[in-house]
C-alpha positions in Angstrom: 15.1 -11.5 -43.3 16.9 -9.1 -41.1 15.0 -6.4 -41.1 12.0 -9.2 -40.2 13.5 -10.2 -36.9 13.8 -6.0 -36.0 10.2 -5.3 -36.8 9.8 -8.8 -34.3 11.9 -7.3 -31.8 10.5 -3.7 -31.9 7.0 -5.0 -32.1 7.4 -7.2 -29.0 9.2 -4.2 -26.9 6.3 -2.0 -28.2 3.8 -4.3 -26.7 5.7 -5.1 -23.5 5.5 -1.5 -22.6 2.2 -1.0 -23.5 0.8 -3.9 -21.4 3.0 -3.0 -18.5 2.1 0.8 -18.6 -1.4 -0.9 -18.3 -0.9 -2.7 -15.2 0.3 0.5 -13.5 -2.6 2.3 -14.7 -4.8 0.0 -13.0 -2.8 0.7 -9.6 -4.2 3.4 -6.9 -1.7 5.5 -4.3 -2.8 5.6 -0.9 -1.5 7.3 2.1 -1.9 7.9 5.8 -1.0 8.9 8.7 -1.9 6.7 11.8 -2.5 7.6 15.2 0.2 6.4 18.1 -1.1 3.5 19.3 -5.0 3.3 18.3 -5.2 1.9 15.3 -6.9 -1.6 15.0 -3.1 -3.6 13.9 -1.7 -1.5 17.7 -4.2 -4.5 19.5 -4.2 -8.6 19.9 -3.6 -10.6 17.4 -1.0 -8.4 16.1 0.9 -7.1 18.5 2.0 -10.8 19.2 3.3 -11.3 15.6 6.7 -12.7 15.5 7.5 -9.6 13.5 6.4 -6.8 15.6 7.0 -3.6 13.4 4.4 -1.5 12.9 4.7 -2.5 9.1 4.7 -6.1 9.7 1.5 -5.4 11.6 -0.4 -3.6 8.9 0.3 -5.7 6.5 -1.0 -8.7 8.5 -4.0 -6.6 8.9 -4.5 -5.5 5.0 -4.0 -9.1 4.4 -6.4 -10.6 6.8 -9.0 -8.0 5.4 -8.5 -9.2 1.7 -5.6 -6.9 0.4 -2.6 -9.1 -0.5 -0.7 -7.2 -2.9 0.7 -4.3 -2.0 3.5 -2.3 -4.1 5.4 -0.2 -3.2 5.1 -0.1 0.5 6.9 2.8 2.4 7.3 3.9 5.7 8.4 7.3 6.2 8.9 10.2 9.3 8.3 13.9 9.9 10.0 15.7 12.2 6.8 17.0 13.8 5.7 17.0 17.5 2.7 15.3 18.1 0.6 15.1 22.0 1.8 11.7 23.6 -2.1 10.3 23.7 -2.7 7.1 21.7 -5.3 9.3 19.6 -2.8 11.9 18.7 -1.4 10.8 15.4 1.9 9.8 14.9 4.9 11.1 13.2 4.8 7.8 10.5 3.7 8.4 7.2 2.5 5.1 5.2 2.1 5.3 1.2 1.5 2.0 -1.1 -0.8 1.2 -4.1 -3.2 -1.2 -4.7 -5.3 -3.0 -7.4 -8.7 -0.9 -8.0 -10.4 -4.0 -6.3 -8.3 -3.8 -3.4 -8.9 -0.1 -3.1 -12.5 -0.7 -3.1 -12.4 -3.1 -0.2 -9.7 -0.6 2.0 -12.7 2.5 1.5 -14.6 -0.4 3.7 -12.0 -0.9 6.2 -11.4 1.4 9.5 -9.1 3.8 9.5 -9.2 3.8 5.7 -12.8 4.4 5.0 -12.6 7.9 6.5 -9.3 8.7 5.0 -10.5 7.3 1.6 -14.1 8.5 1.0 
């Protein structure tokens, strides 16, 4: 009877893992660099957002365009010099992953169509 419940217990851990290493297979990294202040969540409506950070603005944006769930959102800096123009890219490095579906609508989406082709 004991050795019933282990084979239960292994079999169910063996399977958790499996599916879960499944749903990570299924998720896609992507990464960018913005410019300063040119990028389509820099203008109206989002620069009026409650929460004005430039993460709380891209997100807003992902999620008005269809992309709800992002994981693993980061926001990182260099220590590079960039021109001062709005064009000129910033020294903010974004990274998160998303569904394949998702990934397929942000190749759709300005900035991300160029960056993802």
């Amino acid at each position: 009877m004991n050795i019933l419940k282990i084979l239960a217990i292994c079999t169910i851990g063996f399977l958790s893992c499996e599916s879960e290493d499944a749903v990570n297979g299924e998720l896609l990294s992507v990464s960018f660099k913005p410019t300063q202040c040119s990028e389509l969540w820099d203008k109206e409506p989002y620069t009026s957002l409650a929460d004005n950070s430039r993460e709380n603005r891209i997100k807003t944006f992902l999620k008005d365009k269809g992309i709800t769930n992002l994981i693993d959102f980061k926001k990182t800096s260099d220590s590079n010099i960039y021109c001062q123009a709005c064009e000129c890219p910033s020294n903010d490095n974004f990274s998160f992953k998303v569904s394949q579906s998702d990934y397929e609508k942000l190749k759709a989406i300005e900035p991300f169509k160029t960056i993802l082709k």
